[in-house]
N, C-alpha and C positions, 0 to 999 in steps of 0.2 A: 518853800522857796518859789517864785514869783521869775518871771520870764524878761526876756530883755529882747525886743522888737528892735529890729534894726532896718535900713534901708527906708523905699519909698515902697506906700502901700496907694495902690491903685483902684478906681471901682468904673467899672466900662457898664455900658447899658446894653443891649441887646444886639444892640446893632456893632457894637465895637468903640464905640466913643467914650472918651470919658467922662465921666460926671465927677471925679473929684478926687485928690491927690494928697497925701498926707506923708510928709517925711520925719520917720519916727527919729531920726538920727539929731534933728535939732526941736523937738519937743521940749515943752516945760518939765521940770523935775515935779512941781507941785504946784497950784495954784499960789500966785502971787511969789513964785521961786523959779528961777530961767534954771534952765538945762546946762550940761557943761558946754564948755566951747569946745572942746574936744571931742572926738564924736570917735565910737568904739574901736574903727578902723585905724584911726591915728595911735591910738595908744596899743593896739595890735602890733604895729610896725614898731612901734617902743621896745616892747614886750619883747619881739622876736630881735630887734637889733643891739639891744642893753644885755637882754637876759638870754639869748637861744633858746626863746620859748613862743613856740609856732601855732599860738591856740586854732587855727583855722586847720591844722594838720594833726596837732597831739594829741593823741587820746587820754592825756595823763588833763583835759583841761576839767573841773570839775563845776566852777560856776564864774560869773559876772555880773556882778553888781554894782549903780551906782548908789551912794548915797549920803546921804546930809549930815556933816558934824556940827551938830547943835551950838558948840560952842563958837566955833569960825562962822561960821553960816557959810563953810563952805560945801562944793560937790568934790567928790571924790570917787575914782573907780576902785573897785575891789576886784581882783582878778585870781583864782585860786586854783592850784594844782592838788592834781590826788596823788597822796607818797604811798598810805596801806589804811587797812583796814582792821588789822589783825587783832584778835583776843578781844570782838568789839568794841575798838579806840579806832575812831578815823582822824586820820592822820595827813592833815593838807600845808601847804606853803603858799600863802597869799602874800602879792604884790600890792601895795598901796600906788596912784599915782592922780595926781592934783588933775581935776579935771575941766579948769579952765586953763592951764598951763601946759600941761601934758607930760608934768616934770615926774620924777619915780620919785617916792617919798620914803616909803621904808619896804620890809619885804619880812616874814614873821614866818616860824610854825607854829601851829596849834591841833590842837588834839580834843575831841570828843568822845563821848560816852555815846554808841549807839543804842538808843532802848529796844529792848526787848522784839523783835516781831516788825521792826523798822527797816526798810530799807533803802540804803543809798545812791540807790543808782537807778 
């Protein structure tokens, strides 16, 4: 699983100055594919005011992903809660929400096989 940078990343020089500024919040998704127009923060305030799910505060949050349905050519965020993990089945409830709109799309459980020796946390 792969990491989701958020905010402004900064680079100062010695002296304290900057030399160069990059804000991951409005990044491209992929070469020659723009980024959502939604940016993590917005669909957070979604999250917690649709759903009472406060990923900045819950420890039930388990990941955040965007990413590209091949067939729309759309972006999309993927937002997932931990429900258990029991008798090695993880067991999550992810949010779907359009990520140049900000709209909720659908919301699912699903369940995995954890292998052997693997660990998810």
């Amino acid at each position: 699983m792969g990491s989701l940078q958020v905010g402004l990343e900064t680079e100062y020089d010695e002296k304290g100055s900057i030399l160069s500024q990059f804000n991951n919040d409005t990044m491209d998704y992929d070469k020659n594919i723009p980024g959502p127009k939604k940016t993590v923060w917005e669909i957070a305030d979604r999250l917690k005011n649709e759903h009472n799910f406060d990923i900045l505060n819950d420890q039930s949050l388990f990941a955040i992903r965007i990413f590209l349905d091949e067939e729309s050519k759309k972006i999309y965020y993927a937002v997932s809660r931990f429900i258990s993990d029991e008798n090695k089945i993880l067991k999550l409830f992810t949010y779907h929400y359009d990520g140049d709109t900000g709209n909720f799309i659908k919301m699912f459980n699903s369940e995995s096989e954890i292998p052997e020796g693997l660990r998810h946390y």
